[in-house]
C-alpha positions as CSV (number, residue, x, y, z in Angstrom):
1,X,30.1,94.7,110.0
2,X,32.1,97.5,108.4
3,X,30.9,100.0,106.7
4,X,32.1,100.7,103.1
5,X,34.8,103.5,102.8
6,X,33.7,104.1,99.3
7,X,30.0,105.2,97.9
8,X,29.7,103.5,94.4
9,X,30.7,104.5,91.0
10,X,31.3,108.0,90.5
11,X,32.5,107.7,86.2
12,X,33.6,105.2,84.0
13,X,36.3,106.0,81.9
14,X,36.9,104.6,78.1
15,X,39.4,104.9,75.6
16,X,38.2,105.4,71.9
17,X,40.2,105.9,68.8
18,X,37.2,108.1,67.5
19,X,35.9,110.3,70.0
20,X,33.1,112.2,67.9
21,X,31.9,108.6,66.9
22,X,31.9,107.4,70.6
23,X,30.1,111.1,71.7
24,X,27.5,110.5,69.0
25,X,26.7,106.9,70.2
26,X,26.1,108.4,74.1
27,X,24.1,111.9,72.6
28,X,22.6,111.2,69.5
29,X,21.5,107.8,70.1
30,X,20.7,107.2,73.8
31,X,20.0,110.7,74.4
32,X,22.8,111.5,76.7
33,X,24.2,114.6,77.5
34,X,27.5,115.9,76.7
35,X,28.9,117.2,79.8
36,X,32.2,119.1,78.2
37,X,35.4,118.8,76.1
38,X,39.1,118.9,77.2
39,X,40.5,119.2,73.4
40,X,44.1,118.7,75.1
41,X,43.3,115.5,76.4
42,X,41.1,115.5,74.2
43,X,38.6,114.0,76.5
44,X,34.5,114.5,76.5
45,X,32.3,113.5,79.5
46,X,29.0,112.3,78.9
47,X,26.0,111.5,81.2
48,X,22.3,110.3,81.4
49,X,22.1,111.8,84.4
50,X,23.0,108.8,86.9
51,X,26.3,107.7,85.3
52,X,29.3,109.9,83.7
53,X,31.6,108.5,81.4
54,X,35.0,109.8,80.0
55,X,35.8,109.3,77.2
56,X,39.0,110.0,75.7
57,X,40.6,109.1,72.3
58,X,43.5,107.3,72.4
59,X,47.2,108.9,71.1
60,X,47.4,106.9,67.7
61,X,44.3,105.6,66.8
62,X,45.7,103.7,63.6
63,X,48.2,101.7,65.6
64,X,45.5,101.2,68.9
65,X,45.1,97.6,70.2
66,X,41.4,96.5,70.6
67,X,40.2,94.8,73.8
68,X,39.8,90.8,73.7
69,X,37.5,89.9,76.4
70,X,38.9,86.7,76.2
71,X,42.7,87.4,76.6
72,X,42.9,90.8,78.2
73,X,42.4,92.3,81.9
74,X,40.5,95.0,82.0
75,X,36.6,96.1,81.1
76,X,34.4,93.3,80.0
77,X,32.0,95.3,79.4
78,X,30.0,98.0,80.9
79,X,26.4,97.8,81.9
80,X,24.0,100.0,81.4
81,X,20.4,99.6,83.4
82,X,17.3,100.7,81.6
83,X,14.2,100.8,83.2
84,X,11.7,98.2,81.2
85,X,11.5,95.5,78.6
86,X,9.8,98.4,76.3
87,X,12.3,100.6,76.7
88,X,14.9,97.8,76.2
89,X,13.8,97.5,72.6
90,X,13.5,100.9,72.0
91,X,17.0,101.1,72.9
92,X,17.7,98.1,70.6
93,X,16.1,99.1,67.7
94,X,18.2,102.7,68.0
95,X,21.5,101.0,68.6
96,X,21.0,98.4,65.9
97,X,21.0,101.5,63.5
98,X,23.7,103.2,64.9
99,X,26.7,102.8,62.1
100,X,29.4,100.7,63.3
101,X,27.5,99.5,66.1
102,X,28.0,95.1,66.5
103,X,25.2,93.4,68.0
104,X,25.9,90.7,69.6
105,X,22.3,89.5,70.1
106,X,19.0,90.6,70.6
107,X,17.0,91.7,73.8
108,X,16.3,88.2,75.7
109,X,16.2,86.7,79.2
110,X,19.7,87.3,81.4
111,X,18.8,83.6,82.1
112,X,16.6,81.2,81.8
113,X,13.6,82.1,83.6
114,X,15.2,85.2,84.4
115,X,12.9,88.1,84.9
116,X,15.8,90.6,83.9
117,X,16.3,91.0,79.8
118,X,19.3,92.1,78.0
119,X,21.5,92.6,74.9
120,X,25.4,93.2,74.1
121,X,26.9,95.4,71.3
122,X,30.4,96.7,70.8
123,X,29.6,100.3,70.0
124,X,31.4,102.1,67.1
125,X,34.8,102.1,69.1
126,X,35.0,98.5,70.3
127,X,34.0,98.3,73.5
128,X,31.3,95.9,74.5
129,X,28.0,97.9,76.0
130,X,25.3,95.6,78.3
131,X,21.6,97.4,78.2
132,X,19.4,95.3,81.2
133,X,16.2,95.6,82.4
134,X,16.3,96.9,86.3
């Protein structure tokens, strides 16, 4: 068997056309961390700790093309593990008042008969965030 030359994710890197907006969502409402700025990026770098994500505004926000999961390569979504269904809905019920957030729908089984729960929203800038249950 080989062994894997690389150790898992080390960040995930997103492009928003409102970086402020997309900090907030990560800080204010999941209760991330924010990490640092590079304003001549301008980039910030978030992080609960396990994950770091980059986020960086695009050059012209006005004239950026939003993601269709349907059409385009590229990030689905990205998936975010929390660690019970309790927290799961406390999660849900603070990104469901987040302005601009999009729910897709609420917490329910991955599956039928799945033991894992989940929901999908498209934060303020677009792109599609997964919350499951470890």
């Amino acid at each position: 068997m080989n062994t894997p030359l690389t150790l898992g994710v080390h960040h995930v890197g997103l492009a928003v056309p409102d970086l402020d907006s997309a900090v907030d969502f990560f800080v204010k409402t999941l209760n991330w961390n924010e990490k640092g700025r590079n304003d001549e990026y301008p980039a910030a770098f978030v992080s609960d700790g396990t994950i770091t994500l980059t986020l960086w505004r695009v050059e012209d926000p006005k004239n950026a093309v939003a993601f269709n999961r349907r059409r385009n390569i590229g990030l689905h979504h990205l998936a975010l593990s929390v660690s019970d269904p309790q927290t799961l809905t406390l999660v849900f019920e603070r990104v469901q008042k987040h302005p601009d957030v999009v729910v897709e729908f609420e917490p329910k089984p991955m599956r039928v008969g799945s033991s894992t729960h989940h929901f999908i929203c498209a934060m303020p800038s677009g792109v599609r965030i997964e919350f499951a249950t470890c």
